[in-house]
C-alpha positions as CSV (number, residue, x, y, z in Angstrom):
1,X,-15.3,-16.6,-47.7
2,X,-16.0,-16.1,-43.9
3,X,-13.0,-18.7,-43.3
4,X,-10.4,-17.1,-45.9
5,X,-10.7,-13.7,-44.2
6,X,-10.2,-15.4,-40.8
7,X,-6.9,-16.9,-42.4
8,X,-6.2,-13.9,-43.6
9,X,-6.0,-11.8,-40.2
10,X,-4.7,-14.9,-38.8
11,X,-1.7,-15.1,-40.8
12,X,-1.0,-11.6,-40.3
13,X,-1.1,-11.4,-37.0
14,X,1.4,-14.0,-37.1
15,X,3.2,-11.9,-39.9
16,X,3.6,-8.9,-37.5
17,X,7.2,-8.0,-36.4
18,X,8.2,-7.9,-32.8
19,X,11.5,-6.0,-31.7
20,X,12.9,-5.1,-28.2
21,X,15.8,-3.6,-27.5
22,X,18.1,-3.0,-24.5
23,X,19.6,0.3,-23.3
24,X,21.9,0.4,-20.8
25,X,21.8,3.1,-18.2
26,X,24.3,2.2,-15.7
27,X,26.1,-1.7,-16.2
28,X,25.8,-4.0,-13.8
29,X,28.9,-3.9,-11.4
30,X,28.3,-7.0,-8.5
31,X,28.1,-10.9,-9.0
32,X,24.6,-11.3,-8.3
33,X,24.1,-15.0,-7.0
34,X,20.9,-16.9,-8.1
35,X,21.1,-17.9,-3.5
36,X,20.6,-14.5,-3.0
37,X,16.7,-13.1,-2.1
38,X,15.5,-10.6,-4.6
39,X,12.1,-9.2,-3.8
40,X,10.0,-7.8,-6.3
41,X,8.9,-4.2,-5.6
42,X,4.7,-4.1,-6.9
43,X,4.2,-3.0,-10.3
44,X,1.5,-0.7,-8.8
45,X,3.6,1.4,-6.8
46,X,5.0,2.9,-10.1
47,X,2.3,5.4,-11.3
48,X,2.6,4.7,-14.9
49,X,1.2,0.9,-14.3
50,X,-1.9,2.6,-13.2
51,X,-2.7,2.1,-17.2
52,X,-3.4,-1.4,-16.1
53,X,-5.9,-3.8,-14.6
54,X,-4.9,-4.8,-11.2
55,X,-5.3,-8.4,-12.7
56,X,-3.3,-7.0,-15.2
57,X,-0.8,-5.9,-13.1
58,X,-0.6,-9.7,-10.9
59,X,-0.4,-11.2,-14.2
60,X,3.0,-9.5,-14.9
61,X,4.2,-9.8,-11.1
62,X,4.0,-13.5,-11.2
63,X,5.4,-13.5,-15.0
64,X,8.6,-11.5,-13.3
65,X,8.9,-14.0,-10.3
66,X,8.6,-17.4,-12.4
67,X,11.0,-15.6,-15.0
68,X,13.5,-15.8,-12.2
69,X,12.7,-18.8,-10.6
70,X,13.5,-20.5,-14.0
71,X,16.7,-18.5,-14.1
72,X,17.6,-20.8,-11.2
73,X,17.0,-17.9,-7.9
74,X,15.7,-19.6,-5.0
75,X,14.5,-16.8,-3.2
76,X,12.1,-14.4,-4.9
77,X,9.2,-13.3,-3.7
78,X,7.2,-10.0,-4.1
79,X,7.2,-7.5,-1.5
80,X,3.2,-7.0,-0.8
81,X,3.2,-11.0,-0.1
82,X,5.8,-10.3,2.6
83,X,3.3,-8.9,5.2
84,X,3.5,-11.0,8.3
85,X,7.5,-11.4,7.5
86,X,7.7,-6.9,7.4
87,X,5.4,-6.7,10.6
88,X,7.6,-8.7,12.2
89,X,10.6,-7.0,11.3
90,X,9.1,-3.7,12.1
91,X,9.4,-2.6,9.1
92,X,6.8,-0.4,7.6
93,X,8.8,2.3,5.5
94,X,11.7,1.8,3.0
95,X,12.0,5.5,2.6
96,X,13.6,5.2,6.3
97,X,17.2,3.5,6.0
98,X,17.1,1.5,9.0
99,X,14.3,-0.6,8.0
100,X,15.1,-0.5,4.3
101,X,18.3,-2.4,5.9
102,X,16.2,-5.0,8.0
103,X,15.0,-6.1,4.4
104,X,18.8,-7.4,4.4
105,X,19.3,-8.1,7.6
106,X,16.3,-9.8,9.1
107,X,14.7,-11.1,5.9
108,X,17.3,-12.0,3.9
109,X,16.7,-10.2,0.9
110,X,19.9,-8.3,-0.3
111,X,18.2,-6.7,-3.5
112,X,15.0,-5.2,-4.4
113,X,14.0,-5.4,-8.3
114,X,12.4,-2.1,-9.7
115,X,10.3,-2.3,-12.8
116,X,8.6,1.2,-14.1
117,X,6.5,1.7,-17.2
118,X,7.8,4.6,-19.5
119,X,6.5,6.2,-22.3
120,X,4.1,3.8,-24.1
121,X,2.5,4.1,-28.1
122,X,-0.7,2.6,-29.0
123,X,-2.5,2.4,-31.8
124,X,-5.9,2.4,-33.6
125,X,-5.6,-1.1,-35.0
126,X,-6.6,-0.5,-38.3
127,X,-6.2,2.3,-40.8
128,X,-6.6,2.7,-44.4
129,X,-5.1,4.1,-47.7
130,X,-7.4,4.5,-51.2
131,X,-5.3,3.7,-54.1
132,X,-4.5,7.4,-55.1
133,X,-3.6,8.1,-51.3
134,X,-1.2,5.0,-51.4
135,X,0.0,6.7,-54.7
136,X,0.9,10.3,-54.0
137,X,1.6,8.9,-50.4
138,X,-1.1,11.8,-49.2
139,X,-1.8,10.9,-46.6
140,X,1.2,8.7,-45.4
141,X,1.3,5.6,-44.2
142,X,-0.3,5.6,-40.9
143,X,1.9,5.4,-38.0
144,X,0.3,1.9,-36.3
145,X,3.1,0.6,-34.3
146,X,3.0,-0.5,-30.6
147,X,5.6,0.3,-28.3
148,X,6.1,0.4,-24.6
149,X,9.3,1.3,-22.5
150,X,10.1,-0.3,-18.9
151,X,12.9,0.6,-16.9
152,X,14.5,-2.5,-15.0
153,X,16.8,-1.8,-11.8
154,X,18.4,-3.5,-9.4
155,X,18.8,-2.4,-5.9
156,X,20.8,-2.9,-2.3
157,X,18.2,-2.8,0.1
158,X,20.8,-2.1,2.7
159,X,22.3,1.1,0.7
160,X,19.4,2.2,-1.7
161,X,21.9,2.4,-4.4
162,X,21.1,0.9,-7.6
163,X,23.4,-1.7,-8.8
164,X,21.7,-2.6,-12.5
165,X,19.5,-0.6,-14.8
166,X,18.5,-0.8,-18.0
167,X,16.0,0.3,-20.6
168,X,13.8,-1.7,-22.7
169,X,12.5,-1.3,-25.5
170,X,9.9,-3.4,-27.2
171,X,8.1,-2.7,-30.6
172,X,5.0,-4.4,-32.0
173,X,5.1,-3.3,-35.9
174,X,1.8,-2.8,-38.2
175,X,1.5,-4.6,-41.3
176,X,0.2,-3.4,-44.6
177,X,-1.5,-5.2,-47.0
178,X,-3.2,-4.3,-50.7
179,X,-6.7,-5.1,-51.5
180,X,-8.3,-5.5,-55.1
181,X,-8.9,-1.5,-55.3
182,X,-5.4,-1.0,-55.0
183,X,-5.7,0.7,-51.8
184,X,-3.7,-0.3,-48.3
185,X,-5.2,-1.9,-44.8
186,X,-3.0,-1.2,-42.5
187,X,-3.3,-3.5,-39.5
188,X,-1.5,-4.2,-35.8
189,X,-3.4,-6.9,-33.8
190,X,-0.8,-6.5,-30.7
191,X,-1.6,-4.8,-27.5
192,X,0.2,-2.6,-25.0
193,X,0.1,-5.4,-22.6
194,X,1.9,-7.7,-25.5
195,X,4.7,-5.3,-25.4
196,X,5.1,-5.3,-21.8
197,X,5.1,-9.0,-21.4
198,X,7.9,-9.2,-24.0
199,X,9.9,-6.1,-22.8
200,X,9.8,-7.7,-19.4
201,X,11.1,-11.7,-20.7
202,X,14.1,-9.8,-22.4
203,X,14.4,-6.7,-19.3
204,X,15.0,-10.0,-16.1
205,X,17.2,-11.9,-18.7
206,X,19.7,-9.5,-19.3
207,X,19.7,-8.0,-15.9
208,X,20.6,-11.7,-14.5
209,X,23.2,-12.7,-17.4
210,X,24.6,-8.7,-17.1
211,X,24.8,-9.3,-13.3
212,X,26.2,-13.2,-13.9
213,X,30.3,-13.3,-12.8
């Protein structure tokens, strides 16, 4: 019995739909070459990755940079790894324009990559409807999808202007199933970190193919 239930949550946890879509906020307008440096700007600067474990958080930064590195770039790297390389540049503060440009000039690196974390939906992970409920729909079903939003831009480092940015959208949908009372489990075995992870495969591949010439 033990071993049919496990099947059971494992098959729907397999069952549960995953969607992510892409909004464009301003289309890429320069031919981004994968010889070009792009540095990764740290997840934890952005307040709403505070959320997150800072393992959490590393996890996702070296997601990003192999994501690009298997894209075909050559020189990625993320900024808070670039110590030594800033110091010696003399650059301590990309707020000021003259060492933002350094990050060009000096180091090599013509774009900055900017990912944020929006508005994010979590859920309980289980709900459930008796048979009369699921018949009058009183309550309705419960609202147990997963859902996080993540900016993606890309920006000069020499102008501060953003060159790509885009929107995306992933959803991690519940799954209902019926039991023998004729009553509803509602289930979503994903996680707000799931969400991310996917949202942030589909937000570095469209940036480079939108920003391919």
């Amino acid at each position: 019995m033990k071993k049919e239930f496990l099947i059971l949550f494992i098959l729907i946890a397999l069952s549960a739909c995953t969607s992510t879509k892409v909004y464009t906020r301003f289309k890429c307008h320069i031919c981004l070459s994968k010889y070009e440096g792009v540095l990764l700007l740290p997840l934890g600067w952005d307040p709403g990755f505070s959320r997150l474990s800072p393992g959490e958080q590393n996890q996702l930064e070296s997601q990003i940079l192999t994501l690009l590195r298997d894209q075909g770039f050559t020189k990625v790297e993320l900024y808070d790894r670039m110590d030594y390389e800033l110091l010696s540049a003399g650059i301590k503060d990309l707020n000021d324009p003259a060492q933002r440009a350094k990050v060009n000039s000096d180091l090599g690196y013509p774009y900055f990559l900017g990912i944020t974390l929006g508005e994010t939906v979590d859920s309980d992970g289980w709900d459930y409807r008796t048979a009369q409920e699921v018949y009058e729909m009183n309550p309705p079903a419960p609202d147990q999808d997963i859902s996080a939003t993540l900016p993606v831009a890309l920006i000069e480092t020499t102008s501060g202007n953003i060159v790509s940015d885009n929107a995306i959208v992933t959803e991690i949908n519940a799954w209902g199933i019926p039991d023998k009372d004729g009553g509803e489990n509602y289930w979503n075995f994903g996680t707000i970190c799931q969400a991310i992870r996917k949202a942030i495969n589909k937000g570095v591949s469209f940036m480079v193919k939108d920003c391919d010439c």
